[in-house]
Structure formats: structure tokens, C-alpha cells
Biotite code that builds the C-alpha atoms (Angstrom):
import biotite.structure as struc

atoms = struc.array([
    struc.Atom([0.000, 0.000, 0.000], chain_id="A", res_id=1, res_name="UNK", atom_name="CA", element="C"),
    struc.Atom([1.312, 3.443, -0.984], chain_id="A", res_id=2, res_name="UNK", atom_name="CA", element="C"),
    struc.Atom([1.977, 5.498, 1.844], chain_id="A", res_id=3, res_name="UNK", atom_name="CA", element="C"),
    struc.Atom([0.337, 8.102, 0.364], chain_id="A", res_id=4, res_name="UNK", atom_name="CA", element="C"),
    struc.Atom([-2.893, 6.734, 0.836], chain_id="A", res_id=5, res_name="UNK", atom_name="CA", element="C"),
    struc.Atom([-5.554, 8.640, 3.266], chain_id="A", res_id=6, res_name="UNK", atom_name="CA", element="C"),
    struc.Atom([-3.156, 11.642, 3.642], chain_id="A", res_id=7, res_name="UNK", atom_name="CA", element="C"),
    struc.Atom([-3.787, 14.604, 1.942], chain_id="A", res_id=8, res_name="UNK", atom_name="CA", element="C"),
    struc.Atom([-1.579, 15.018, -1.156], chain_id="A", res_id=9, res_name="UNK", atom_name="CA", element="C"),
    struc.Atom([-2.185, 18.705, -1.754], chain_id="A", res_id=10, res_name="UNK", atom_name="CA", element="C"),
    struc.Atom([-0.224, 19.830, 1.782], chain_id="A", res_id=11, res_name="UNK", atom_name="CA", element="C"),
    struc.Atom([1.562, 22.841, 1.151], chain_id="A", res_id=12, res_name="UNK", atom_name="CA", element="C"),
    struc.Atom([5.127, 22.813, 2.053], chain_id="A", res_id=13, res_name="UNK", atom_name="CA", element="C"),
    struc.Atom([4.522, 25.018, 5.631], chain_id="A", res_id=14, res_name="UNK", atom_name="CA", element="C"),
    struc.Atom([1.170, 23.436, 6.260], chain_id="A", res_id=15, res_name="UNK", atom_name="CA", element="C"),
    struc.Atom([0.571, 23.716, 9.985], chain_id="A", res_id=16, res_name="UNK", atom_name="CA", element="C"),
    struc.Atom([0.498, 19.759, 9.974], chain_id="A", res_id=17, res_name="UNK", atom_name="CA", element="C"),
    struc.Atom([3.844, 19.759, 8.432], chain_id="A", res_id=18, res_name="UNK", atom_name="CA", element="C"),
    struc.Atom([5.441, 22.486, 11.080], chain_id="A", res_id=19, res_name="UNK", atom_name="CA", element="C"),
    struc.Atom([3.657, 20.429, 14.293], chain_id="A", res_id=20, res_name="UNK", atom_name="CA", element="C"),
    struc.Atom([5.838, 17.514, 13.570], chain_id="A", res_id=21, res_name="UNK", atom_name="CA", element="C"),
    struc.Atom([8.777, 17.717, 16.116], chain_id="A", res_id=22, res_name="UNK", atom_name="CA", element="C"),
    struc.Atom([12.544, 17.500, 15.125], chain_id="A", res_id=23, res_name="UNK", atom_name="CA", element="C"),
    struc.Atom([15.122, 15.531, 16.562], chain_id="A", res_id=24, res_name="UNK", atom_name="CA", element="C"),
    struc.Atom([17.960, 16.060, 14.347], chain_id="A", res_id=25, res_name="UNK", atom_name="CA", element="C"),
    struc.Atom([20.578, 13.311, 14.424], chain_id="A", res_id=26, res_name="UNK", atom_name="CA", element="C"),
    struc.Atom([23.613, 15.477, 13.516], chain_id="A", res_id=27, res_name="UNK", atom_name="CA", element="C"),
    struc.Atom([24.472, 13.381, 10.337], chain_id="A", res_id=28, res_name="UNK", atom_name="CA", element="C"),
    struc.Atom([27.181, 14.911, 8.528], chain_id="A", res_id=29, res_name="UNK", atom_name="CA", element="C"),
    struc.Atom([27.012, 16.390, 5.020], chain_id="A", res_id=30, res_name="UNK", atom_name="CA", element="C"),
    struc.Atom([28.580, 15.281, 2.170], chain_id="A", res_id=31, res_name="UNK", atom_name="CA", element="C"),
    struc.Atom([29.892, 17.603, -1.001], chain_id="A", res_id=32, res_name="UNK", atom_name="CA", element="C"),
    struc.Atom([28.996, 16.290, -4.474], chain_id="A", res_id=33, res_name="UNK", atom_name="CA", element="C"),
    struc.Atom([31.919, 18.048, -5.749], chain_id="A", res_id=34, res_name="UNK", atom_name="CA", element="C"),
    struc.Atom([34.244, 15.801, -3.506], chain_id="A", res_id=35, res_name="UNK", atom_name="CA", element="C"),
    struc.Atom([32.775, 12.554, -5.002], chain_id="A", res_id=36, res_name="UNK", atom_name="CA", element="C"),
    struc.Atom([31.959, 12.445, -8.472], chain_id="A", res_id=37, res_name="UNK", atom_name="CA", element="C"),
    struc.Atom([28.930, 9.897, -8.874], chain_id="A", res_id=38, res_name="UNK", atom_name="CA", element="C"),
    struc.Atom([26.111, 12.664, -9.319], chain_id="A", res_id=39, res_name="UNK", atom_name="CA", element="C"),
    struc.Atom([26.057, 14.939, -11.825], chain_id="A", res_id=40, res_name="UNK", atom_name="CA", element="C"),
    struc.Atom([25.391, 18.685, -10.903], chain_id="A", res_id=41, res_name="UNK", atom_name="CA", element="C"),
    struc.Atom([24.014, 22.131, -12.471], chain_id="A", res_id=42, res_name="UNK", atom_name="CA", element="C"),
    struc.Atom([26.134, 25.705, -12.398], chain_id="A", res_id=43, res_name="UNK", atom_name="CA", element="C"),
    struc.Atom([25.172, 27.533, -9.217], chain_id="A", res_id=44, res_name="UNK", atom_name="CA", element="C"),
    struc.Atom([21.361, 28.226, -8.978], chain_id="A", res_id=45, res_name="UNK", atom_name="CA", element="C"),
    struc.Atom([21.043, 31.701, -10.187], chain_id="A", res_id=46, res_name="UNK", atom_name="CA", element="C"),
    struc.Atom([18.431, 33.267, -8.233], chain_id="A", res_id=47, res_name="UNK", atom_name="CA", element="C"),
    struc.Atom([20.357, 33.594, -5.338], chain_id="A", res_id=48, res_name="UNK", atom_name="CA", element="C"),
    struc.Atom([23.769, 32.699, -6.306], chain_id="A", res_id=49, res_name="UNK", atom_name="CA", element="C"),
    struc.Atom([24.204, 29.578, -3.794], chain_id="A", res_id=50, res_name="UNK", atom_name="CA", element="C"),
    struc.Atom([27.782, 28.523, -3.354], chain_id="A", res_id=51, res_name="UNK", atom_name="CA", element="C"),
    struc.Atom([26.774, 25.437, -1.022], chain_id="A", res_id=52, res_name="UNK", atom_name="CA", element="C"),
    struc.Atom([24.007, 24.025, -3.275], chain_id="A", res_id=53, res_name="UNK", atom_name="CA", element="C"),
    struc.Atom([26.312, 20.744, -3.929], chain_id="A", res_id=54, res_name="UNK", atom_name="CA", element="C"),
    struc.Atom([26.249, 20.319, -0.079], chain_id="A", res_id=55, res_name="UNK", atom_name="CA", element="C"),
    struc.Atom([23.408, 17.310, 1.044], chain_id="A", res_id=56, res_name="UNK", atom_name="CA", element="C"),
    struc.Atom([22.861, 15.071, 4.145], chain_id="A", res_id=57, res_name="UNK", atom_name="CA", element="C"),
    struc.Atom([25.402, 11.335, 4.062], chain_id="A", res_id=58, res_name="UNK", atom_name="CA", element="C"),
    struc.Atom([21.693, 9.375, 4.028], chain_id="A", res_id=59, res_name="UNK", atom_name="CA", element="C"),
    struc.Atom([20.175, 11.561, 1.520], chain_id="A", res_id=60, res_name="UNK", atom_name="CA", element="C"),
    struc.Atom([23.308, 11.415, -0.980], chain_id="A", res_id=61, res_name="UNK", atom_name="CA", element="C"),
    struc.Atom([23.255, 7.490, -0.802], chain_id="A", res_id=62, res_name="UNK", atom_name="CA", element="C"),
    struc.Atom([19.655, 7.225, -1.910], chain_id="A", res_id=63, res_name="UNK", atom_name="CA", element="C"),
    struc.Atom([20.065, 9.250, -4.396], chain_id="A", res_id=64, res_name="UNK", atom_name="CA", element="C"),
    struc.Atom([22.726, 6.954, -5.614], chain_id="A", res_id=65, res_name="UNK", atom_name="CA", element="C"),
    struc.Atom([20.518, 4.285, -4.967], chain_id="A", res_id=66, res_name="UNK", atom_name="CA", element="C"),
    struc.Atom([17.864, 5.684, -7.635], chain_id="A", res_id=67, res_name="UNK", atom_name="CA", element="C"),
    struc.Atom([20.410, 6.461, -9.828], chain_id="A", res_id=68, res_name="UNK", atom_name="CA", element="C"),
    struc.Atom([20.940, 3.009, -10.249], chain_id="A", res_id=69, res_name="UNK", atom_name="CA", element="C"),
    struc.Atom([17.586, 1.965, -10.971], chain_id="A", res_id=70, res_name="UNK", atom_name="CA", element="C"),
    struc.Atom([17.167, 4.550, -13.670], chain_id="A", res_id=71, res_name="UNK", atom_name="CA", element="C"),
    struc.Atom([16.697, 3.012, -17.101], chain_id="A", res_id=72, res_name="UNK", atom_name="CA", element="C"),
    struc.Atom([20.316, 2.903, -18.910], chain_id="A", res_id=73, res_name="UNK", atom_name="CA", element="C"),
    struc.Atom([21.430, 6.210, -20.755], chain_id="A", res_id=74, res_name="UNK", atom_name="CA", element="C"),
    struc.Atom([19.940, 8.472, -18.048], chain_id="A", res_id=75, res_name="UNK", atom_name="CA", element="C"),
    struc.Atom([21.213, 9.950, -14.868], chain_id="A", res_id=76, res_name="UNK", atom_name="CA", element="C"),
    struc.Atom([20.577, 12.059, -12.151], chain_id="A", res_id=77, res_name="UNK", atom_name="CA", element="C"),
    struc.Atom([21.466, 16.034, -12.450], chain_id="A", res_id=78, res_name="UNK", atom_name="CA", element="C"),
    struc.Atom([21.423, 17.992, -9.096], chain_id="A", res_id=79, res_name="UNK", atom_name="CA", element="C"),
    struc.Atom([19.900, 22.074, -9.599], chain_id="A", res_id=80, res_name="UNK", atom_name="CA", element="C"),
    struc.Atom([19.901, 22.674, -5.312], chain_id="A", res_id=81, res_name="UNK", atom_name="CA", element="C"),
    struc.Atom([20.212, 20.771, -2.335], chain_id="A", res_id=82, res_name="UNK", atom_name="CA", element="C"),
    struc.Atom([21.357, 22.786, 0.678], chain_id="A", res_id=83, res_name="UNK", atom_name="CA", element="C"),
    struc.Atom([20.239, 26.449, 0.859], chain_id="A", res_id=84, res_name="UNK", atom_name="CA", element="C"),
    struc.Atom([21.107, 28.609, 3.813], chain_id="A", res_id=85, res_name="UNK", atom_name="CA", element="C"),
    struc.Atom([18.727, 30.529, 5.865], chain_id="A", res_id=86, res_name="UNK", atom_name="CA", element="C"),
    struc.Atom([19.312, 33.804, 4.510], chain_id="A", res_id=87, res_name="UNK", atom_name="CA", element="C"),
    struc.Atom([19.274, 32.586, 1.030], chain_id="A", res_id=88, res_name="UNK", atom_name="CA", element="C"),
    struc.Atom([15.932, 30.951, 1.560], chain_id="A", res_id=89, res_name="UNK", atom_name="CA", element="C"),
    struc.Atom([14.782, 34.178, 3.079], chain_id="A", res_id=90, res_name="UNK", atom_name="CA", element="C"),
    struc.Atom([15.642, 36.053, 0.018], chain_id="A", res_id=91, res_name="UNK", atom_name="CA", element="C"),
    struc.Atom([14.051, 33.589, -2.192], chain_id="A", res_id=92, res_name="UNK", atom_name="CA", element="C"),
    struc.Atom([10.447, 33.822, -0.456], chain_id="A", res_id=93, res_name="UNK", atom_name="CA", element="C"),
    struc.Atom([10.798, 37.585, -0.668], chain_id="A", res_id=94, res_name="UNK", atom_name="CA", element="C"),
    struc.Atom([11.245, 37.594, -4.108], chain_id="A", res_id=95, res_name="UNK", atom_name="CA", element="C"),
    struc.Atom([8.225, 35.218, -4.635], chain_id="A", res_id=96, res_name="UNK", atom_name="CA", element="C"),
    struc.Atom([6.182, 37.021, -2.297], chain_id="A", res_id=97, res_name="UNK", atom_name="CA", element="C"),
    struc.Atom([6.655, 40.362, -4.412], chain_id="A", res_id=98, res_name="UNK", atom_name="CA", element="C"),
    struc.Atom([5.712, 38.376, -7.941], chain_id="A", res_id=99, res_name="UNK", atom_name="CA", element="C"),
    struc.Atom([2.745, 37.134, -6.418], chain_id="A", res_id=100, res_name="UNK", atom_name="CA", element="C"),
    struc.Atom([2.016, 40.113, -4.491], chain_id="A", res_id=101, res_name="UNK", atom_name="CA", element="C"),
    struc.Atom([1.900, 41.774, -7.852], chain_id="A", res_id=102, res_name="UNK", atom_name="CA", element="C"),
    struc.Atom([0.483, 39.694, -9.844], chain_id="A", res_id=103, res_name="UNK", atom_name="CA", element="C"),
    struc.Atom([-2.971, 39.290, -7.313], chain_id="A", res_id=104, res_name="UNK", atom_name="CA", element="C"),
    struc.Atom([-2.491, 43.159, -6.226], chain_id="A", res_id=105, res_name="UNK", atom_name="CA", element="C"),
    struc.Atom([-6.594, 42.773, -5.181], chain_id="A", res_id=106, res_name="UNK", atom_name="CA", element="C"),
    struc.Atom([-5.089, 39.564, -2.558], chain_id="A", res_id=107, res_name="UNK", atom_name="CA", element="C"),
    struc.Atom([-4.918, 40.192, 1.694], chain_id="A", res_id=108, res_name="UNK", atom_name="CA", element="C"),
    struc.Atom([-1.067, 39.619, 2.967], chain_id="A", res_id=109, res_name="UNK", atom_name="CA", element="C"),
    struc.Atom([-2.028, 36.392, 4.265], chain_id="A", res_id=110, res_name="UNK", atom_name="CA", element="C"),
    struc.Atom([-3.538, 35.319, 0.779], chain_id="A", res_id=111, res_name="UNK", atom_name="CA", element="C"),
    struc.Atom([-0.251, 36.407, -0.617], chain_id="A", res_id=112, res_name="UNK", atom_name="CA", element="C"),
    struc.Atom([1.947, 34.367, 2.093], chain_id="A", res_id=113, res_name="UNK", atom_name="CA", element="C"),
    struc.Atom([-0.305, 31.318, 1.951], chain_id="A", res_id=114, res_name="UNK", atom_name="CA", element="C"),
    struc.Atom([0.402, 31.457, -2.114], chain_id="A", res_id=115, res_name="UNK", atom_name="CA", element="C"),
    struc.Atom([4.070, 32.372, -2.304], chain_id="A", res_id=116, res_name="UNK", atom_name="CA", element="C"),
    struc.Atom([4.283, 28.704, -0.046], chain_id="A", res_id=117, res_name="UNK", atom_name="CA", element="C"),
    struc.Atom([3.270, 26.951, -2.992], chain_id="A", res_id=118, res_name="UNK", atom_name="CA", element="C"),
    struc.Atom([6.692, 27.253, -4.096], chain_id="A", res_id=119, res_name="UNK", atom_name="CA", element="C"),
    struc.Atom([9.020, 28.536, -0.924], chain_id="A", res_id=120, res_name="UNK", atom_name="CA", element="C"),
    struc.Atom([9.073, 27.653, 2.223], chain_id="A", res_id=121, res_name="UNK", atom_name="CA", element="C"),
    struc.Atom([8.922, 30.775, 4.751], chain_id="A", res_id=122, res_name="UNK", atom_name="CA", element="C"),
    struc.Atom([12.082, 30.980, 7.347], chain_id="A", res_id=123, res_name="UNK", atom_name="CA", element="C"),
    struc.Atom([8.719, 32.826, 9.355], chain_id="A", res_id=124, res_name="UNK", atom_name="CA", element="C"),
    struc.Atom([5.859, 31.687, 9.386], chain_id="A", res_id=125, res_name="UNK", atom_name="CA", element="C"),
    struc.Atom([3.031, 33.547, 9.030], chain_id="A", res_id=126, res_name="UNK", atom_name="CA", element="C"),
    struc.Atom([2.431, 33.637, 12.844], chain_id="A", res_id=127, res_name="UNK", atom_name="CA", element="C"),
    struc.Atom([5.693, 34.653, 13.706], chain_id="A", res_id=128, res_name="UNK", atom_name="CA", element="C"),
    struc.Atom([7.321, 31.481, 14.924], chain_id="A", res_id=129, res_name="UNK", atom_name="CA", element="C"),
    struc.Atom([10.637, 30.209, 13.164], chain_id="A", res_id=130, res_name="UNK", atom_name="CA", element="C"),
    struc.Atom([10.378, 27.247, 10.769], chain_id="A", res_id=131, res_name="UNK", atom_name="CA", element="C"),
    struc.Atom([12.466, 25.136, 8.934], chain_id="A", res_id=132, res_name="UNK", atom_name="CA", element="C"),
    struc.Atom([12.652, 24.853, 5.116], chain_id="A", res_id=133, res_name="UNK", atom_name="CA", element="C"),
    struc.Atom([13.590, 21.640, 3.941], chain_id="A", res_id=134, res_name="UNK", atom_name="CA", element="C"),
    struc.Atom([16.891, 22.984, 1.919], chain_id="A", res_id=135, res_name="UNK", atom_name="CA", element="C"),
    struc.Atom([18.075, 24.607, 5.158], chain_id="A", res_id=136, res_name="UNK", atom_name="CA", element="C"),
    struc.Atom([18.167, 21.226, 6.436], chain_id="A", res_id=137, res_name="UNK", atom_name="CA", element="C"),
    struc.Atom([20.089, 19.080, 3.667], chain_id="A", res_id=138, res_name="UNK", atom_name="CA", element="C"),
    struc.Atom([17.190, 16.877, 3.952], chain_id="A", res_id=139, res_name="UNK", atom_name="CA", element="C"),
    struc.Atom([15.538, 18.228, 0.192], chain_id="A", res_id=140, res_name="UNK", atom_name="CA", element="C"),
    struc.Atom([17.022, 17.633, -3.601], chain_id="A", res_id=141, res_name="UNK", atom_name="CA", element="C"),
    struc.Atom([16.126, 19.554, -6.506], chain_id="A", res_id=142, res_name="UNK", atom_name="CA", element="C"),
    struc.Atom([16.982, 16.717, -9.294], chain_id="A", res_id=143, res_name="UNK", atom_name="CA", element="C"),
    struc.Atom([16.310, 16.200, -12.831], chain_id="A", res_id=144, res_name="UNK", atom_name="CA", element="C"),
    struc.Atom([17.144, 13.498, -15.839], chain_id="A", res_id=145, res_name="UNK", atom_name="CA", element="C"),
    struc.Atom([19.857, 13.492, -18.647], chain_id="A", res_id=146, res_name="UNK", atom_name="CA", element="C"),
    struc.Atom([21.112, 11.583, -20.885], chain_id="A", res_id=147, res_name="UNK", atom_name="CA", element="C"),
    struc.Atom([24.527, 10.161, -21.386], chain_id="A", res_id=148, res_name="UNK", atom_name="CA", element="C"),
    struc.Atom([25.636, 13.687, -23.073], chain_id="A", res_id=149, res_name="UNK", atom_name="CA", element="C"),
    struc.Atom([24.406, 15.659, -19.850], chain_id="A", res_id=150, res_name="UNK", atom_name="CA", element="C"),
    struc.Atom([22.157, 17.116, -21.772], chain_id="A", res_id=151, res_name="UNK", atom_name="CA", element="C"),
    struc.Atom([18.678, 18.007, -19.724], chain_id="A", res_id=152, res_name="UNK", atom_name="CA", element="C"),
    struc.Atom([15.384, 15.610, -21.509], chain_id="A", res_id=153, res_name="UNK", atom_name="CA", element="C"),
    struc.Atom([12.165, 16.933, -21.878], chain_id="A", res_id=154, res_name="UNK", atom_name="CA", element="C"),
    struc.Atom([10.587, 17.546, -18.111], chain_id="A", res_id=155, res_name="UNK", atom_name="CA", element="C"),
    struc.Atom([7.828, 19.599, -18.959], chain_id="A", res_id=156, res_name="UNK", atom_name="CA", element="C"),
    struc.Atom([10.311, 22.807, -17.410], chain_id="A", res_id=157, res_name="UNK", atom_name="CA", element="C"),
    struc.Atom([13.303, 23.213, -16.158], chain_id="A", res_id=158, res_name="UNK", atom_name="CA", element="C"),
    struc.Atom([14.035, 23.787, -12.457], chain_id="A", res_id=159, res_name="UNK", atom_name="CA", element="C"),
    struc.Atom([15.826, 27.173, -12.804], chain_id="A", res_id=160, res_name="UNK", atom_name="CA", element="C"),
    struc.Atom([12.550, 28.528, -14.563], chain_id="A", res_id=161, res_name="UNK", atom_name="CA", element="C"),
    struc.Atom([10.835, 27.670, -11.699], chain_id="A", res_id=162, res_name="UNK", atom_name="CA", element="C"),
    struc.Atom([10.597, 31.361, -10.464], chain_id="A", res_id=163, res_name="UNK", atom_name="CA", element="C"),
    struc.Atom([8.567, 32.508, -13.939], chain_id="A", res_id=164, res_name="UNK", atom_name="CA", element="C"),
    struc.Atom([5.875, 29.748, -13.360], chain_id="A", res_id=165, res_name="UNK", atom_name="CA", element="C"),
    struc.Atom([4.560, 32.204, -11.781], chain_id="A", res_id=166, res_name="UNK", atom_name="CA", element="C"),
    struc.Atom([1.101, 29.943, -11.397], chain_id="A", res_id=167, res_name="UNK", atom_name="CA", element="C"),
    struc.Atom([2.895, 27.163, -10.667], chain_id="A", res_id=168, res_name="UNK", atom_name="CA", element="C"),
    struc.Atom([1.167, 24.547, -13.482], chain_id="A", res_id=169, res_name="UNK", atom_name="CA", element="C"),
    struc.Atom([4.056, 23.606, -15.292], chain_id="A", res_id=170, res_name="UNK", atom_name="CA", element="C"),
    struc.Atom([5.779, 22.782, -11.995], chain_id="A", res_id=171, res_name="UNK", atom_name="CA", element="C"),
    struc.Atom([3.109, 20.391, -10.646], chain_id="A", res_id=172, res_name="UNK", atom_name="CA", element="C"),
    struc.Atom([4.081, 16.715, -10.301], chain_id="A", res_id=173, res_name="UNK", atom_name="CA", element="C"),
    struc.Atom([1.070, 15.745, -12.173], chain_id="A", res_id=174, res_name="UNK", atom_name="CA", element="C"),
    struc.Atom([0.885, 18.440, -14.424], chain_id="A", res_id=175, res_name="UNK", atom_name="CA", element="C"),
    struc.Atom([-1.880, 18.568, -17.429], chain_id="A", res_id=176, res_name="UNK", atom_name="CA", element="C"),
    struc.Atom([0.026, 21.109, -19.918], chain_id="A", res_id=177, res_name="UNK", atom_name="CA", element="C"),
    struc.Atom([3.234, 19.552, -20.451], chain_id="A", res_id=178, res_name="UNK", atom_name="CA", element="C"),
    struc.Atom([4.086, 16.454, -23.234], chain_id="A", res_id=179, res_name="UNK", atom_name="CA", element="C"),
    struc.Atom([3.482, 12.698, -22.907], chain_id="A", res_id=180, res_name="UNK", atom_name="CA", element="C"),
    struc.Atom([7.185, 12.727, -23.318], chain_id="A", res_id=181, res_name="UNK", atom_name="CA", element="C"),
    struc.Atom([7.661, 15.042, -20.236], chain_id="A", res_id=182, res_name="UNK", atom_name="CA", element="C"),
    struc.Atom([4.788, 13.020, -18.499], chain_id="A", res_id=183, res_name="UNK", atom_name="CA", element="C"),
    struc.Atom([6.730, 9.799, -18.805], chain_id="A", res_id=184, res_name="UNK", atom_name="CA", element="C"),
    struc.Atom([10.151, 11.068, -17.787], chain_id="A", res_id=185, res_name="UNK", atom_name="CA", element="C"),
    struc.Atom([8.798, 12.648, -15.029], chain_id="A", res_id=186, res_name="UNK", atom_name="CA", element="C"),
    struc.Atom([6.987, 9.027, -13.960], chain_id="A", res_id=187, res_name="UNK", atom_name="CA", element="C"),
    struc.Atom([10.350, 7.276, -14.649], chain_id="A", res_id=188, res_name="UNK", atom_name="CA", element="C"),
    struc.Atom([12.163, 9.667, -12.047], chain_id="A", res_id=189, res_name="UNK", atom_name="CA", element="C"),
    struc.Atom([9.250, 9.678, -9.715], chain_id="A", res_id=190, res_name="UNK", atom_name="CA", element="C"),
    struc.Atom([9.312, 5.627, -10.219], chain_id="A", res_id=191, res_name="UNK", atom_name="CA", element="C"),
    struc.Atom([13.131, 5.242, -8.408], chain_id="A", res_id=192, res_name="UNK", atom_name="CA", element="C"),
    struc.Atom([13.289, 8.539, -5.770], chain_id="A", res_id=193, res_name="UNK", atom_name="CA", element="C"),
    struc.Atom([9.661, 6.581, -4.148], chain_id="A", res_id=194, res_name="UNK", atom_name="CA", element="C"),
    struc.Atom([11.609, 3.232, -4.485], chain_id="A", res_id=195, res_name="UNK", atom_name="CA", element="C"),
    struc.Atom([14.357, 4.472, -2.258], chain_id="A", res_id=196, res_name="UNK", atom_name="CA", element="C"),
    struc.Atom([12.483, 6.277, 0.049], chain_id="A", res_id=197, res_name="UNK", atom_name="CA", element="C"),
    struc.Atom([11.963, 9.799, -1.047], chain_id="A", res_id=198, res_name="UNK", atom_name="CA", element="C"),
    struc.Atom([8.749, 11.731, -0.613], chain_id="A", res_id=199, res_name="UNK", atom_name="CA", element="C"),
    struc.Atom([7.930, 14.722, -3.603], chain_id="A", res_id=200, res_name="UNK", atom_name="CA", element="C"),
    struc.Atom([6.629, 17.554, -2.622], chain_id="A", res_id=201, res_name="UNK", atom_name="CA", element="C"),
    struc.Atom([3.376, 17.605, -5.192], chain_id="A", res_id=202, res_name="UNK", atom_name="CA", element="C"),
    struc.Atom([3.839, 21.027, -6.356], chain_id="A", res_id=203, res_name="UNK", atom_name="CA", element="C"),
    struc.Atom([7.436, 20.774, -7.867], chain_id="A", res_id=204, res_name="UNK", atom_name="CA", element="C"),
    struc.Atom([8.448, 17.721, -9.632], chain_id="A", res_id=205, res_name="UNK", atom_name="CA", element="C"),
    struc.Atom([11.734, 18.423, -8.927], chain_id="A", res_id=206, res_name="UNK", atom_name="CA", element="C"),
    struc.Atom([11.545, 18.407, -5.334], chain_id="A", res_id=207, res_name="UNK", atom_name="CA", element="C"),
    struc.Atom([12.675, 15.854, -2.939], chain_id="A", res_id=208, res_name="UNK", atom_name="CA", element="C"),
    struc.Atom([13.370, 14.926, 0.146], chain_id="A", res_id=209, res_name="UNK", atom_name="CA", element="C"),
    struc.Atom([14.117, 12.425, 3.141], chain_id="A", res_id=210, res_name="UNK", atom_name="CA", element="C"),
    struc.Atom([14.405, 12.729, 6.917], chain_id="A", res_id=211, res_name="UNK", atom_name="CA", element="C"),
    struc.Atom([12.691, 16.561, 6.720], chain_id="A", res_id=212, res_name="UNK", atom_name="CA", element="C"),
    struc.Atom([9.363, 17.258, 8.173], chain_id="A", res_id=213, res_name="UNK", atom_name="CA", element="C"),
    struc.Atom([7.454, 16.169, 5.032], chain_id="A", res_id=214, res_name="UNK", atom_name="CA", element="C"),
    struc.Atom([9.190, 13.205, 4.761], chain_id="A", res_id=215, res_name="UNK", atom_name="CA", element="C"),
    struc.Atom([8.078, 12.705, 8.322], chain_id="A", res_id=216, res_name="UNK", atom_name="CA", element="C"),
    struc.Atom([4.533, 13.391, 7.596], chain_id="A", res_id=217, res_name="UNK", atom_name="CA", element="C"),
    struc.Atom([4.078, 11.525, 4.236], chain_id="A", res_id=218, res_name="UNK", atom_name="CA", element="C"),
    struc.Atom([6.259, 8.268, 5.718], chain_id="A", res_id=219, res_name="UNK", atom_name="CA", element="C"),
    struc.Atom([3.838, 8.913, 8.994], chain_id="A", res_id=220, res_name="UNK", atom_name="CA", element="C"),
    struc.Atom([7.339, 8.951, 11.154], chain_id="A", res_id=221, res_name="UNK", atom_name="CA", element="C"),
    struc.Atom([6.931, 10.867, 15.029], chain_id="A", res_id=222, res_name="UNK", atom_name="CA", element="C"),
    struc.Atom([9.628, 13.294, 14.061], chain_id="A", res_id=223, res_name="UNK", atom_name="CA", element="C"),
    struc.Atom([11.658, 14.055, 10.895], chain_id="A", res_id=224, res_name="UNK", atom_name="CA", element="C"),
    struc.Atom([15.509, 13.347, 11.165], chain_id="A", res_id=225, res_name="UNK", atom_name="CA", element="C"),
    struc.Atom([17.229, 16.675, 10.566], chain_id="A", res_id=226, res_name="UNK", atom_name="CA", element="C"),
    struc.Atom([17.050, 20.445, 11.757], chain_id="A", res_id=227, res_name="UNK", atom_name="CA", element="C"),
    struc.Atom([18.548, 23.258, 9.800], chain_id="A", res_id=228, res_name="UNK", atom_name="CA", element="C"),
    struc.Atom([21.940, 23.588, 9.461], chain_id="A", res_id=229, res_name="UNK", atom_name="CA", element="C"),
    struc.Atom([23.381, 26.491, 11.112], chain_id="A", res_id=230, res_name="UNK", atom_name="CA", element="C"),
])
């Protein structure tokens, strides 16, 4: 049985059910994907410019392996972001705040907050109290496919035009307006990251994670695994 089932798929990533679970972090060390070699990886994010984006949790960079190897032959694994600091994530959700914020001008500021989540987890949530994004944590991946030429295949969009989806439809796991082709690479991906363990966030096909406070909820855990890294 899926462990999806009964639990509601549409969560947003700083649902209050998702910030209730409790943390107990378990002070695994991160690993560097420059210092290995076995996943590929993307230039830098550009939106912020993230110098630790290589940087993941031991557990997290093993699974990932682990998927890699049950990927069909000719395709791999590219890395856009793992880690993301604090202050980086902050300065993402601003910036998505102000595109939404513009684009629904008629919206209240909690509308606006409860939208820009879609896409960005808050470093504050909306009642004041701290929270913890997933990238702070080393816990998410932001993956996609290529081939044997590391050249990106058709995913319906790419993960560093994530910030122009400004609706967020092309993003969506399950999305309606991309190809069959994209709708079948995205399954084949989706296929070996749930094999090994990972949960998606539903919103971004690119996202994963494991031992965060998703993961916790979706894999029904009593606390997820890993706290932000200061």
C-alpha cells in the first residue's frame, strides 16, 4: 500500500500539519557532491547565487545513488539545489512574495503568504514562529534526468525557470500542460526517488526529500531526522 494513501496530497510545504511535527535532528554529517563524483550537478542556482548548493545530508546522498541506479540505462541524475542557507531561503520567499504580491495586487497579505508557499518555504511563518525549510536542512534535492551527453530531456520545465511559473502549473508533479514525453520522464524519475524512500513535494516535480518534516509526515514517522543547518 502506498503510503500516500488517506493523507492529503495537496499539503503545502509550511502546512501547519507539516510544522507540528517535532525534530530531533541526528547530527548526520554532510557530504559535497563536488568531492565525489557519482552525481552529476548544475552551475550555481542563479536566483540567489548559492555557493553550497552541492552540499546534502550522508543518508540523503546514498539514496540518491541508490535511484540512480535503478534509472533506465542512458539516463542519470542532475542535481539544480540541495542545501540552501537561511538567509538565502529568506531572500528567495521575498522575491516570490513580491511576484505574487503583484500579480494578485486585489489579494490580503495572508492570501499572498499562503500562495508564495506553494513554491518557498517561509524561514517565518506567518504567525511569527521560526520554521524550517527543507533545503536549510540538507534533507531536500532539486533533481532532474539526462542523458549520457548531460544534456537536460524533456521535463515539462526546467528547475531554474521555476521562479517565472509564476502559477505554478508547469511545476506540478502531475501536471496537465506539459508532453506525454515530459509526463513519462517525469513518472520514470518519480518511479526510483519513491523506491528508495523519497517523498515529492506535489507542487514541484523536482523536489525531494528524506528525513525533513514532510518526509516525516508523508512516511507517517513521530519526528523528521534533521534540523537546519546552522
Amino acid at each position: 500500500m502506498s503510503d500516500y494513501i488517506a493523507l492529503d496530497l495537496t499539503l503545502l510545504i509550511a502546512d501547519p500539519k507539516i510544522v507540528a511535527i517535532p525534530v530531533i535532528d541526528n547530527h548526520e554529517p554532510m557530504i559535497d557532491l563536488v568531492d565525489l563524483g557519482e552525481i552529476s550537478y548544475g552551475p550555481s542556482p542563479e536566483i540567489p547565487n548559492n555557493t553550497d548548493y552541492t552540499k546534502m545530508r550522508k543518508t540523503v546522498y546514498e539514496k540518491l545513488k541508490q535511484a540512480q541506479s535503478l534509472l533506465p540505462k542512458g539516463l542519470r541524475f542532475c542535481l539544480y539545489e540541495s542545501y540552501r542557507s537561511l538567509t538565502l531561503q529568506k531572500s528567495l520567499f521575498d522575491t516570490r512574495y513580491e511576484k505574487v504580491k503583484n500579480k494578485y495586487p486585489e489579494w490580503s497579505p495572508e492570501q499572498i503568504f499562503t500562495e508564495t508557499t506553494r513554491m518557498v518555504s517561509p524561514v517565518i511563518n506567518q504567525d511569527g514562529s521560526p520554521n524550517i525549510p527543507p533545503h536549510s536542512t540538507g534533507a531536500a534535492i532539486d533533481v532532474y534526468l539526462i542523458n549520457e551527453q548531460g544534456e537536460a530531456i524533456e521535463m515539462g520545465i526546467h528547475p531554474k525557470d521555476w521562479m517565472e511559473d509564476i502559477d505554478g502549473s508547469l511545476s506540478l508533479t502531475a501536471s496537465e500542460i506539459i508532453t506525454e514525453e515530459a509526463k513519462q520522464n517525469r513518472k520514470i524519475m518519480s518511479h526510483v526517488l519513491e523506491a528508495v524512500g523519497f517523498v515529492n513535494y506535489r507542487n514541484e516535480y523536482w523536489h525531494w526529500s528524506y528525513g525533513d518534516r514532510y518526509w516525516a509526515y508523508y512516511k507517517q514517522k513521530p519526528y523528521a531526522l534533521y534540523d537546519s543547518c546552522k
